[in-house]
C-alpha positions as CSV (number, residue, x, y, z in Angstrom):
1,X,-51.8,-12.3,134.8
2,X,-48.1,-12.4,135.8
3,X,-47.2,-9.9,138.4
4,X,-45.1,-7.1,137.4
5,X,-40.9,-7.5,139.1
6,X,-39.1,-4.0,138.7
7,X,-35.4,-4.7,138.2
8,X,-33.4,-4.4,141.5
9,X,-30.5,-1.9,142.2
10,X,-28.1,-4.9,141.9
11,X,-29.7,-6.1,138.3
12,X,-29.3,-2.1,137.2
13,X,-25.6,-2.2,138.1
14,X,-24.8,-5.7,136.6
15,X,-26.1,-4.0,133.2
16,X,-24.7,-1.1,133.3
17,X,-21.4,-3.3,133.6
18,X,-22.4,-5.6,131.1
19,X,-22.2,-2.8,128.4
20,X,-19.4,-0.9,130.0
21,X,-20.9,2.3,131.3
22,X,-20.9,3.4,134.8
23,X,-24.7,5.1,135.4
24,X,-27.9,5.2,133.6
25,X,-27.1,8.7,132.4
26,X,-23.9,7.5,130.6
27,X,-26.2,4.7,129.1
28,X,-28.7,7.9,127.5
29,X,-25.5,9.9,127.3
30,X,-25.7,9.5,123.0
31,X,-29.1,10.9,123.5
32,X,-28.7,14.5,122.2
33,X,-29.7,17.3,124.7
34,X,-32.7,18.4,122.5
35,X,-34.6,15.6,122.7
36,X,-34.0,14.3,126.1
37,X,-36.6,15.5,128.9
38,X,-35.1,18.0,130.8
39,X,-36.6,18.8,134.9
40,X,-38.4,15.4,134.9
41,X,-42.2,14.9,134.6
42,X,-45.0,16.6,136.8
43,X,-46.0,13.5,138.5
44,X,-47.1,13.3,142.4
45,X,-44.3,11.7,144.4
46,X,-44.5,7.8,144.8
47,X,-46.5,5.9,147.2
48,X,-45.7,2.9,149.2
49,X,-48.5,-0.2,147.7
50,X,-50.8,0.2,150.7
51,X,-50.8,3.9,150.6
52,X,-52.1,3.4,147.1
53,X,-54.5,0.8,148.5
54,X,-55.6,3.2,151.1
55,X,-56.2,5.9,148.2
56,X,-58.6,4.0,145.5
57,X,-60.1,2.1,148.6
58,X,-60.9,6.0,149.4
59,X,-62.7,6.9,146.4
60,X,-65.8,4.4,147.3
61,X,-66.2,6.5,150.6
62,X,-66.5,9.4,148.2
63,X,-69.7,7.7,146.0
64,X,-67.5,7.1,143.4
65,X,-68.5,3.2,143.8
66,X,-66.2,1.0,142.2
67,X,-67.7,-2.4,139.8
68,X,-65.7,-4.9,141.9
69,X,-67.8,-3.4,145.3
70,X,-71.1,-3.9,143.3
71,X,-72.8,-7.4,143.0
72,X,-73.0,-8.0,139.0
73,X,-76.2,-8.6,137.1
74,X,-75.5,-7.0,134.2
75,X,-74.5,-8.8,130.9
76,X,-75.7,-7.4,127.4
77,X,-72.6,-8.9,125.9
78,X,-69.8,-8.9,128.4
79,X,-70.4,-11.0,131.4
80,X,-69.2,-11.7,135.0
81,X,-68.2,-15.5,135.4
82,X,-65.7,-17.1,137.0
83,X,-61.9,-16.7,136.3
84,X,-60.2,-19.9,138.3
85,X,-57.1,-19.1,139.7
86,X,-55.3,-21.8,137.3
87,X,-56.3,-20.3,134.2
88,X,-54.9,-16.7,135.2
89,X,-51.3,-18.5,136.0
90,X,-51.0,-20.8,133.1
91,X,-52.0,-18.2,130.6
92,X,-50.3,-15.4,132.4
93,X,-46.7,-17.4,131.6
94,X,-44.4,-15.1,130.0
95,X,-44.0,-17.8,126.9
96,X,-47.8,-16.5,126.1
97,X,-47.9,-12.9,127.8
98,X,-45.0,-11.9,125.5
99,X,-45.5,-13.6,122.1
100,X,-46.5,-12.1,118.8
101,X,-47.2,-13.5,115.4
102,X,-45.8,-16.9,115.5
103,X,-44.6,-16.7,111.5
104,X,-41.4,-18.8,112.7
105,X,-43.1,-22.2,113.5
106,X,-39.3,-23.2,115.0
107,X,-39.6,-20.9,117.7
108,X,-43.1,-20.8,118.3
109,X,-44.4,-24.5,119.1
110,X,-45.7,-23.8,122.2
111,X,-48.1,-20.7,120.8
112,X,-48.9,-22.7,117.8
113,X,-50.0,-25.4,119.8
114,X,-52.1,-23.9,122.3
115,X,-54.0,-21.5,119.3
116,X,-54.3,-25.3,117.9
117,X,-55.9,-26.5,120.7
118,X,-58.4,-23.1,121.0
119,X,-58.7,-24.3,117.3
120,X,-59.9,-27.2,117.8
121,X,-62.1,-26.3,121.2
122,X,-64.3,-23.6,118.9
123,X,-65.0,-26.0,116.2
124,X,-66.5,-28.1,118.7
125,X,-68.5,-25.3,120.7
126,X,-69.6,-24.1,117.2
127,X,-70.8,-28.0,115.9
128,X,-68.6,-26.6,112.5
129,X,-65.2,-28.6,111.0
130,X,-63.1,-25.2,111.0
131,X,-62.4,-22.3,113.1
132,X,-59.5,-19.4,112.9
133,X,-57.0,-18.8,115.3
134,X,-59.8,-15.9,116.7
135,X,-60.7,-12.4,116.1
136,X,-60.8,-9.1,117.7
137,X,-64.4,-9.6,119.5
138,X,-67.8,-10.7,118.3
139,X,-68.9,-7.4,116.3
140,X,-65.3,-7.8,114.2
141,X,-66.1,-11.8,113.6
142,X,-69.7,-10.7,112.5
143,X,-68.2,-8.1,110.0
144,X,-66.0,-11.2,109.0
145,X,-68.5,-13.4,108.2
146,X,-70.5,-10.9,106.1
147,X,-67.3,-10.4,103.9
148,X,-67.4,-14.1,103.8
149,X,-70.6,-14.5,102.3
150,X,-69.7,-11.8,99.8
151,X,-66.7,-13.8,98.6
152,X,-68.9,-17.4,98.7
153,X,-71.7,-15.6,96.6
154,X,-71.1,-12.4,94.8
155,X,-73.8,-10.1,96.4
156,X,-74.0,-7.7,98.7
157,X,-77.3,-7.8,100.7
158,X,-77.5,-9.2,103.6
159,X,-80.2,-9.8,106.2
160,X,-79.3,-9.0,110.1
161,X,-81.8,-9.8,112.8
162,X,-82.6,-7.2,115.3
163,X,-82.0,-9.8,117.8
164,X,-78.0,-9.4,117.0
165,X,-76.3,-6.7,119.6
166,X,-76.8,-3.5,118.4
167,X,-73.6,-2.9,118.6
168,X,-72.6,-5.7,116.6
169,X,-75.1,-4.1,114.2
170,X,-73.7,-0.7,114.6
171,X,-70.2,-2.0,113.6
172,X,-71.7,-4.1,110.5
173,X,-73.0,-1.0,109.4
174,X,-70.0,1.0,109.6
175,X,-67.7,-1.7,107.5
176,X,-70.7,-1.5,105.0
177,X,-69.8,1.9,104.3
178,X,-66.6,1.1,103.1
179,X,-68.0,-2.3,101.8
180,X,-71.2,-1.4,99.8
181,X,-72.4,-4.1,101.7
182,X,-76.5,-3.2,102.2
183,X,-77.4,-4.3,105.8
184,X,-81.2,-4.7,106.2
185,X,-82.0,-5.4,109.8
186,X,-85.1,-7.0,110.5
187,X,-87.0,-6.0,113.1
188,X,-88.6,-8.4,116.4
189,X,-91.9,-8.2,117.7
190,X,-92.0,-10.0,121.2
191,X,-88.5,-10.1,121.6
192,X,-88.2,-12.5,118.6
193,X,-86.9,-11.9,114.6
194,X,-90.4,-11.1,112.5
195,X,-89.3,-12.7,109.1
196,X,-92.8,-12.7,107.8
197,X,-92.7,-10.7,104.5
198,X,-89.1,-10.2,104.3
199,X,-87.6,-10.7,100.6
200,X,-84.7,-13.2,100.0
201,X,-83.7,-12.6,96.7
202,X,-80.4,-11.5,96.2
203,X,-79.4,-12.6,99.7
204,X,-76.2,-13.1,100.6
205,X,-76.0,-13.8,104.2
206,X,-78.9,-14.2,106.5
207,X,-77.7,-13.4,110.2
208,X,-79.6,-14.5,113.5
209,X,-78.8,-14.5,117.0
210,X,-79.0,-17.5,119.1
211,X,-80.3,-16.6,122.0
212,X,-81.0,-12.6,120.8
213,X,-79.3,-9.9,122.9
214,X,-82.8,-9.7,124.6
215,X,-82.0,-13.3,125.7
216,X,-84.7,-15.0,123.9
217,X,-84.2,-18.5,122.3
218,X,-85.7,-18.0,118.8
219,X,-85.3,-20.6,116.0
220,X,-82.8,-20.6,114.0
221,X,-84.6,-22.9,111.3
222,X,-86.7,-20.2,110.1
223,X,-83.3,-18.4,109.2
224,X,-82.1,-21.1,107.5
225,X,-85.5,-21.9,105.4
226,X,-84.3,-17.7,104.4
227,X,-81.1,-18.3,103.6
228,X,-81.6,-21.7,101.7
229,X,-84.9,-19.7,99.3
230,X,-81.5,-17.3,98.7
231,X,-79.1,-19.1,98.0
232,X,-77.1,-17.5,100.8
233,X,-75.2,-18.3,103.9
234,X,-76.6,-18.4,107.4
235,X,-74.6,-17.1,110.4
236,X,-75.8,-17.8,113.6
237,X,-74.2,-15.4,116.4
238,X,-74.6,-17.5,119.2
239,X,-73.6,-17.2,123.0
240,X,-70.8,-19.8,123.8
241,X,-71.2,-20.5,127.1
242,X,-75.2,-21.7,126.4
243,X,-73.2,-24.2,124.2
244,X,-73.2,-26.4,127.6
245,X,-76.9,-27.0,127.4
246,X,-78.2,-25.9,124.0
247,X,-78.1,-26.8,120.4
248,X,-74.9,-26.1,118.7
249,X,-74.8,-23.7,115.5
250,X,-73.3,-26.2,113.5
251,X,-76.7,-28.5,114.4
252,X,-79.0,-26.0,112.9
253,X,-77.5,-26.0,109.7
254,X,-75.2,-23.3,110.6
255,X,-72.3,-22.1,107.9
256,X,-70.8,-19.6,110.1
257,X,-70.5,-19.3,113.5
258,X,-69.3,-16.0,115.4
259,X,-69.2,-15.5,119.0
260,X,-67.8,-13.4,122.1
261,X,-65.3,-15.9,123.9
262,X,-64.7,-12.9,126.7
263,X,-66.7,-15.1,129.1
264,X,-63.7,-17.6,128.9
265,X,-61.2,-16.2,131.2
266,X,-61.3,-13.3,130.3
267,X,-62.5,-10.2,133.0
268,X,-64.4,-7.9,132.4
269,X,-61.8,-5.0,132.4
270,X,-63.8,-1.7,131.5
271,X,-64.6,-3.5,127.7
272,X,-61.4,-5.0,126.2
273,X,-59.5,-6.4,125.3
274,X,-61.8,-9.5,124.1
275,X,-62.0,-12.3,121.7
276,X,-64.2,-13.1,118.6
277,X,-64.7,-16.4,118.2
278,X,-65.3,-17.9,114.3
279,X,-65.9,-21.1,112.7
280,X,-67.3,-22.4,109.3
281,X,-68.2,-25.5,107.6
282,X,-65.5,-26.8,105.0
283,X,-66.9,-25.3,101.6
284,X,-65.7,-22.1,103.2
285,X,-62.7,-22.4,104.3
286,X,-60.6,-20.8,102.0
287,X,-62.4,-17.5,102.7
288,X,-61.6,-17.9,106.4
289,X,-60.2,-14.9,107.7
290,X,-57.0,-14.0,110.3
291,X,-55.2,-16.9,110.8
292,X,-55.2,-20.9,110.9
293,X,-52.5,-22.7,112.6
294,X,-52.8,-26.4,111.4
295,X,-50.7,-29.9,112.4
296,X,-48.1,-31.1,110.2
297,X,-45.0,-33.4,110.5
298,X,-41.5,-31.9,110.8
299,X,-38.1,-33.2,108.9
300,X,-37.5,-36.2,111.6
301,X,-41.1,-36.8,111.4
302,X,-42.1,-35.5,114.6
303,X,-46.0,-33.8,115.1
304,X,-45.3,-30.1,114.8
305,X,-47.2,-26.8,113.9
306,X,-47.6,-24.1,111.5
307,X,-49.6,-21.4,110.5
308,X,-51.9,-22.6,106.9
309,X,-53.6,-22.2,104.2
310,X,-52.8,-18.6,103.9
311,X,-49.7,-16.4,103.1
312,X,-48.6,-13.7,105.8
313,X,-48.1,-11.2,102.5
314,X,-52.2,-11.3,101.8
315,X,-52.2,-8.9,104.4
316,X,-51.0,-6.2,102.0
317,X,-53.3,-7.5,98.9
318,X,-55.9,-4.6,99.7
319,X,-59.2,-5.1,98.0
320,X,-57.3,-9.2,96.6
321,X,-56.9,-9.8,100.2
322,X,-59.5,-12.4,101.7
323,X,-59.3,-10.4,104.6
324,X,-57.4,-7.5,106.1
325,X,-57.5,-9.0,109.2
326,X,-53.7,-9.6,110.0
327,X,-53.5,-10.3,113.2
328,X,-55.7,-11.5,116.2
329,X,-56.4,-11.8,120.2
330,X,-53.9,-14.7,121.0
331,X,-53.3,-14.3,124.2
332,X,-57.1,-14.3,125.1
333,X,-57.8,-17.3,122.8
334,X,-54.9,-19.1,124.8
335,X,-56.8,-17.8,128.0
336,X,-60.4,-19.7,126.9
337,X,-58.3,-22.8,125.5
338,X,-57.2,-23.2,129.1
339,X,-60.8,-21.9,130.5
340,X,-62.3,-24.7,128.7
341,X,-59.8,-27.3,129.1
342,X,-60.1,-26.6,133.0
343,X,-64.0,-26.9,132.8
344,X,-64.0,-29.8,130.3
345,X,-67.8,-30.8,129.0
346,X,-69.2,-31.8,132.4
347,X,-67.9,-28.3,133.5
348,X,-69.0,-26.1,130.6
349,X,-72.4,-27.9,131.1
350,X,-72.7,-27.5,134.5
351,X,-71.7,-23.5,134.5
352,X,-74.6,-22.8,132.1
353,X,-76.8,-25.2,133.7
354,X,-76.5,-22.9,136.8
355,X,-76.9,-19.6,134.7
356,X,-80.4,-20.7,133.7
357,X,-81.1,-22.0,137.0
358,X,-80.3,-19.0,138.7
359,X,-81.5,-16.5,136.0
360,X,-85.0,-18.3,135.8
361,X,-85.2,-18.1,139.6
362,X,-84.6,-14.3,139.9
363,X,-87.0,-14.1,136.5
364,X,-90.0,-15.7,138.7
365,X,-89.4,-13.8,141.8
366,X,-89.4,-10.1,139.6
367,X,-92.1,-11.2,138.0
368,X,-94.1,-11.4,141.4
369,X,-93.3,-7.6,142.1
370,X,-95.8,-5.1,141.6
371,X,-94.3,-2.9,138.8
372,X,-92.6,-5.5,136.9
373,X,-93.3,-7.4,133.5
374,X,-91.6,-9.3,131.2
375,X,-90.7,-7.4,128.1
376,X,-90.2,-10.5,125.8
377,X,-92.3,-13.7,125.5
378,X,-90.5,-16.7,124.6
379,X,-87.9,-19.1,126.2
380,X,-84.4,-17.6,128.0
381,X,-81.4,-18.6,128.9
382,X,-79.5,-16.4,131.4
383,X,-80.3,-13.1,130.4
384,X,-84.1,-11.6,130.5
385,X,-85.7,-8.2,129.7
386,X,-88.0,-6.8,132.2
387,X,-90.4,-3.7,131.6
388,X,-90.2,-1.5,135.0
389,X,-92.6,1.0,136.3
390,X,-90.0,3.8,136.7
391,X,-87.1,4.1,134.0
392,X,-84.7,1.7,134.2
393,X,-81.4,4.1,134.7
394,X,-82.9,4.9,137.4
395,X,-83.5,1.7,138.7
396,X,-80.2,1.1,137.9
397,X,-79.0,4.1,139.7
398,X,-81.2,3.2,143.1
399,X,-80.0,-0.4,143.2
400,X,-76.2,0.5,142.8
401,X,-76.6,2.8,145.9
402,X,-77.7,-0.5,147.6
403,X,-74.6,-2.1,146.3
404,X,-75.9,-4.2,143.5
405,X,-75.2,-3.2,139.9
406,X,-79.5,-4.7,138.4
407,X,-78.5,-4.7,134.7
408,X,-78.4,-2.9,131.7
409,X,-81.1,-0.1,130.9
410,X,-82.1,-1.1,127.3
411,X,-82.0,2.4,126.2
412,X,-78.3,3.1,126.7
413,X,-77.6,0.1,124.2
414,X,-80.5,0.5,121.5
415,X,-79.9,3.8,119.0
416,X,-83.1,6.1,118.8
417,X,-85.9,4.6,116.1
418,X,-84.7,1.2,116.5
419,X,-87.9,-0.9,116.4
420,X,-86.5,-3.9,118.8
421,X,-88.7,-3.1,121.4
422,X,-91.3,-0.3,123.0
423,X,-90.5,2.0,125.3
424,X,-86.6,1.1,125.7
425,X,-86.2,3.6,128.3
426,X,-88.6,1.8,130.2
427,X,-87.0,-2.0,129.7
428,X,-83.9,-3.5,131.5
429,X,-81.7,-6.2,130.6
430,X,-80.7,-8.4,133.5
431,X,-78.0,-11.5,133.4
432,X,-77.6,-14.2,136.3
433,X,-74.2,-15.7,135.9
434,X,-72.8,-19.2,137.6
435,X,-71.2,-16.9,140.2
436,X,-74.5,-15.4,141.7
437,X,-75.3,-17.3,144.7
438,X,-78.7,-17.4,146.5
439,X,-78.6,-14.9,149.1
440,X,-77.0,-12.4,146.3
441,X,-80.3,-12.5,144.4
442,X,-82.5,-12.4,147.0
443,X,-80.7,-9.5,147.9
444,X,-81.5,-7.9,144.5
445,X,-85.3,-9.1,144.8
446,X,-85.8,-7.4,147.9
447,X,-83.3,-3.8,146.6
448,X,-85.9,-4.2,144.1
449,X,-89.2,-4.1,145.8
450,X,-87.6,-1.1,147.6
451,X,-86.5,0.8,144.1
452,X,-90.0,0.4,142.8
453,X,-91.8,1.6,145.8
């Protein structure tokens, strides 16, 4: 992102000229007494940058380690990939950084444009005719596409695989409340979606992961065998980035697609903002929610853009409204449009091609230590669940002292009684990412071996 300029002594004075005062006090001085803060704020004294440097570099001498210090294999729904220095400076200009709801197509081209572009970049990740100008994150987008099923066929059951993040179930949940939407989540055994026995009458939306939070590839055509005996839509929730080598969502008969687009562009930075990717086919898109920007022709016949197929007021149509959604990440959808139009297809393919290299490599050696098993069967793509000897936060805990941050300990993400998987506490989730090279994951092979002893 752009880097933050304080205004100079020189630029004070030539505004306090501008409007005809003579300090910054006579600029507050209409300001009455009351209200204005009176003996200045507690705050330390300032420091020079590298003093500050100096200071947080301090706090890793003090076992207070710091994520950029530690090497990354964790995932579980927010990953570590590369951020090229082009993408930070092009979305990082202030004609993105600082723009809002572009309702004024005639001074908003630019925006409208690049949200066009991210438009238009989705539907083609997703293998669907249609995607929104993006969502909060992925858990938002899933809650989206439940409503949307509601709308396209009246009821209010819908079936959610295990295999979805639990905390993309956790948020479904909560919306239901408000809802009445009934969430039945069906449980895995192996690390895939059991859908033997489950009922499809009355079922609106049928919702599977592709691959599963556990990493596992499962098959998205038994889902849409359920949701086609319903009479219901089927959402896949599927990982963008394995777009590059796998099977889009559209392709297995998708209707909606939702996603996390945080691994284009956007860092990690401690959980958010992010972006939620969603696309549909056609027959749905009058239900779509947030917003559509679409290409039209101005007065002299030029290409321009504006914002479509929906009114800003049905925002404030409560329970009428398609969606109360009324706003959206822009400036992190503008960040993956330039992501992906830096990587292009060859690049997109060749950063997940690397993923699964890399993640398969570190999932054979594991596998060859004494104390570890897989905790899934079934194809992966760059995320795997091993079943440890010792408990996995403190795996965790022993490999960060080593510098290396192993992965996720399944139990920290999975609620008690949630049937995904035995002995949770036991079970971590690790992620290999295009930027792990080879000597960083021997490195974790061998902090491994140690951990484990």
């Amino acid at each position: 992102m752009a880097d933050y300029l304080p205004h100079t002594a020189e630029e004070v004075a030539s505004m306090l000229a501008l409007v005809g005062v003579d300090s910054l006090e006579d600029l507050y001085a209409h300001v009455p007494d009351v209200v204005r803060l009176a003996g200045g704020l507690d705050l330390p004294a300032g420091m020079t940058e590298p003093d500050a440097a100096a200071l947080v570099a301090g706090y890793g001498s003090r076992n207070l380690a710091r994520a950029s210090e530690l090497v990354c294999f964790a995932g579980a729904g927010a990953y570590d990939h590369e951020v090229p220095p082009v993408v930070r400076a092009l979305a990082g200009r202030s004609e993105f950084v600082t723009a809002y709801t572009p309702y004024q197509p005639e001074v908003a081209q630019g925006v409208l444009q690049a949200i066009f572009e991210y438009q238009t970049l989705v539907a083609r990740l997703a293998g669907l005719p249609i995607a929104n100008a993006s969502l909060y994150d992925g858990a938002s987008a899933l809650v989206e596409a439940l409503n949307m099923a509601h709308g396209a066929t009246g009821r209010s059951r819908m079936l959610v695989s295990s295999g979805v993040h639990p905390h993309w179930r956790a948020v479904a949940r909560t919306f239901a409340a408000g809802t009445g939407h009934e969430v039945v989540e069906v449980p895995l055994v192996e690390g895939r979606t059991d859908w033997s026995g489950v009922d499809p009458e009355g079922v609106a939306a049928v919702v599977v992961a592709y691959p599963n939070y556990l990493g596992v590839l499962e098959d998205p055509a038994e889902a849409r065998a359920l949701a086609d005996a319903a009479g219901g839509l089927l959402v896949v929730a599927g990982d963008p980035v394995a777009a590059g080598v796998l099977r889009s969502a559209g392709s297995w008969g998708a209707d909606v697609f939702v996603g996390e687009g945080q691994p284009f562009g956007t860092a990690l930075s401690f959980g958010g903002p992010y972006l939620g990717l969603f696309a549909c086919t056609e027959a749905q898109v009058r239900r779509l929610p947030g917003r559509i920007v679409g290409e039209t022709l101005d007065t002299e016949g030029r290409r321009a853009y504006v914002t479509t197929l929906r009114a800003r007021e049905q925002d404030i149509r409560r329970e009428k409204a398609t969606s109360n959604v009324c706003t959206n990440q822009t400036l992190m959808a503008v960040t993956a449009a330039v992501q992906l139009g830096w990587l292009g297809t060859q690049g997109l393919r060749e950063v997940a091609t690397r993923c699964a290299q890399g993640a398969h490599y570190l999932f054979d050696e594991l596998g060859a230590l004494e104390g570890v098993a897989p905790a899934t069967q079934g194809p992966f793509f760059r995320e795997f669940a091993l079943r440890l000897r010792h408990p996995a936060r403190e795996v965790v805990a022993r490999l960060a002292e080593a510098g290396i941050l192993a992965g996720v300990a399944l139990d920290a993400l999975v609620a008690p009684g949630d049937r995904s998987i035995e002995a949770p506490e036991e079970v971590l989730l690790v992620t290999v990412t295009e930027r792990r090279t080879r000597a960083e994951i021997d490195r974790y092979v061998d902090a491994m071996r140690g951990a484990l002893q």
